[in-house]
N, C-alpha and C positions, 0 to 999 in steps of 0.2 A: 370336559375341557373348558378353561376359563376364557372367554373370549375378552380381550380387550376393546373396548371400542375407541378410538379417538380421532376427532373432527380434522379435519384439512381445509381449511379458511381459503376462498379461492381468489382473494383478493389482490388485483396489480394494480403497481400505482406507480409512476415515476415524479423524481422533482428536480429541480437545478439548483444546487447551492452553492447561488452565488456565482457561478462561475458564466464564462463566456465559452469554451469550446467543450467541458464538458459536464457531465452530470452523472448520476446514481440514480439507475434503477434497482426498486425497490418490489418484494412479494414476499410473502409471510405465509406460515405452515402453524399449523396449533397444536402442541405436542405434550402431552401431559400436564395441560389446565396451564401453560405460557405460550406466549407468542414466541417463535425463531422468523429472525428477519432475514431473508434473502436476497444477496446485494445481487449488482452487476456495473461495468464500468461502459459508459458510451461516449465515445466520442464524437461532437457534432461537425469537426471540421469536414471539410468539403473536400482535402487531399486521398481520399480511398485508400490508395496503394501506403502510404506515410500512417495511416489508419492501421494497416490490415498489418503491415510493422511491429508497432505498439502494442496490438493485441495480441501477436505472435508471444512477446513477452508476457505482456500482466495475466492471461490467461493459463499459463501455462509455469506461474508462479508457483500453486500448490497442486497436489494429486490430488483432487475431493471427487473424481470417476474413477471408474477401471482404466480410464484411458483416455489421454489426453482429448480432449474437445476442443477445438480454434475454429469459430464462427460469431456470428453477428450475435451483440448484446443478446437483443430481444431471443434469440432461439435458444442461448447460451443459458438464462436466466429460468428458460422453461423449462432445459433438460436439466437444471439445478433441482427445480422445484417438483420434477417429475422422479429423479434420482431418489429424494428424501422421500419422499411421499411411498415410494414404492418401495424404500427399506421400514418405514413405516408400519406399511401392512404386513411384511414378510417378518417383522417384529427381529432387525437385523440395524434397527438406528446403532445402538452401543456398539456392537461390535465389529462394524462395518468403520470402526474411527471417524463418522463424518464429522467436516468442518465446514465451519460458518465461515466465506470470509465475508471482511470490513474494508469499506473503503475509504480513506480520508483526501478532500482535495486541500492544499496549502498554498497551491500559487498557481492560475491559470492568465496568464495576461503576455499579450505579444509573441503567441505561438509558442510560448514555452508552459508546461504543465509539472508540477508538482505534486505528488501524491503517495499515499502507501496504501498497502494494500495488507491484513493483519487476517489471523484466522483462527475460530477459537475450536477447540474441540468439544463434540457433547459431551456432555456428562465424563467432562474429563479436567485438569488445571492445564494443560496444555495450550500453550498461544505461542504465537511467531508474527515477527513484524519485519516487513521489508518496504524500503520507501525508493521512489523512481522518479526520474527527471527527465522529462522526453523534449524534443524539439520538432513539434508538428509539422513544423516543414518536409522536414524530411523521414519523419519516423525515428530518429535517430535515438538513443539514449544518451543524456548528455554528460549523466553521471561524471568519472573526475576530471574529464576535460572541463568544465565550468571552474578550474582552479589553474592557480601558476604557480610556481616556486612552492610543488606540493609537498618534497623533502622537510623543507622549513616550516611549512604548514604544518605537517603532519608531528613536529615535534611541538608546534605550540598545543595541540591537540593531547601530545602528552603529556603538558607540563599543566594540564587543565585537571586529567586525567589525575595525576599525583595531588594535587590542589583537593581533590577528594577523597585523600589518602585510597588511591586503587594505581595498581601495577599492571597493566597491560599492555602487551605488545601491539603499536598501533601500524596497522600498515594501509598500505596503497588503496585498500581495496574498501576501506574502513570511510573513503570520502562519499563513496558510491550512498550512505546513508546519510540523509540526511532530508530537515523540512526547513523552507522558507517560513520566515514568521514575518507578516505583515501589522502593520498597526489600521484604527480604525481607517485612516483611509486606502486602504490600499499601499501603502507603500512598504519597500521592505524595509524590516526593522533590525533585523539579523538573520541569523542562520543557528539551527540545534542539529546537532550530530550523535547517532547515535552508534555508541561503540557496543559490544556486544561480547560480554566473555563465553569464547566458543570452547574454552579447554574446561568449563566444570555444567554440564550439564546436570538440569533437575526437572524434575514432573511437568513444570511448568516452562521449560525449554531455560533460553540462555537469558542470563541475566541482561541486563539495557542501562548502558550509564549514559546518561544526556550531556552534551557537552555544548555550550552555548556560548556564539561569539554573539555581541554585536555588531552592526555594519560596518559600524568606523572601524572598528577592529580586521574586520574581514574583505574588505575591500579591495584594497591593495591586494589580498590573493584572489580575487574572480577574473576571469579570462575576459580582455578589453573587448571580445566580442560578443560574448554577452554580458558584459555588462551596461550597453548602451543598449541593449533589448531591456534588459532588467528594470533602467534606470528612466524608460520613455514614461 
């Protein structure tokens, strides 16, 4: 019998990008002559219970165990790297479906957090991307309450949508996506929305049509209570 052998890099390392309340942990696994990088999301605000919130959600965004796991970055990110490693040996990475996820930060300023969190499959075309808007204070997700006159909004989202000659049904839930675009210094520039056609699935999951306001544009519908958080 052929044995395979292949190296397991034992390397942790965290970094902050850019951001104020939080940061990506980072560790890496070496898997057929590439690196696979292993995220984790941590929050440094000081609120615990508003913490343990958040994580109740983003953690529990994709299946990538037998069963859900909700605990602190740091242990989360081990039993990540100890999951793979030991489908690894059992020579069970492919057909075990594991996924990488990724974590993107887009706007961390005045206790408000922007971010997705995306996940790709091994050896597979398969990816999915979900993006979240929390409010540190309280844990909350602030997803489509950060809008007003979402009706109206939601149709300018479709006529944006047509504008790219694409026909989708846009609804309610369709605000819940979405990333803050800053400019170099920090401030926001607009907002992209991503719609998502869920009725034609393909190998590589749902398609993703970006729909991009600017501020001016978009102003007039964010909720006046944050948008003096926004706008500090």
């Amino acid at each position: 019998m052929i044995t395979k052998f292949i190296s397991l890099v034992l390397l942790f390392f965290s970094i902050s990008v850019n951001s104020q309340n939080i940061r990506i942990l980072k560790d890496s696994v070496f898997v057929d002559s590439s690196f696979f990088v292993i995220e984790e999301l941590k929050i440094n605000s000081n609120i615990e219970k508003a913490n343990n919130k958040i994580y109740a959600i983003t953690q529990n965004t994709y299946e990538i165990f037998k069963k859900t796991f909700i605990g602190k970055p740091e242990q989360r990110i081990k039993m990540k790297k100890d999951t793979i490693s030991n489908r690894i040996l059992m020579n069970t990475l492919r057909e075990s479906n594991s996924g990488f996820e990724h974590y993107e930060i887009y706007y961390d300023k005045n206790n408000i957090i922007n971010i997705s969190i995306s996940i790709q499959s091994y050896s597979s075309p398969w990816e999915a991307t979900k993006y979240y808007c929390f409010d540190l204070n309280n844990g909350k997700r602030v997803g489509i309450n950060l809008f007003v006159d979402q009706q109206i909004f939601l149709k300018k989202i479709k006529k944006k949508l047509k504008d790219q000659d694409v026909n989708l049904l846009v609804k309610a839930n369709d605000l819940l996506n979405f990333k803050i675009i800053t400019d170099k210094n920090k401030n926001i520039s607009g907002i992209d929305f991503s719609i998502f056609d869920t009725k034609k699935y393909r190998n590589s999951g749902y398609e993703e049509f970006i729909i991009h306001f600017e501020w001016k544009e978009i102003e007039n519908y964010i909720s006046p209570i944050f948008k003096k958080r926004l706008l500090k």
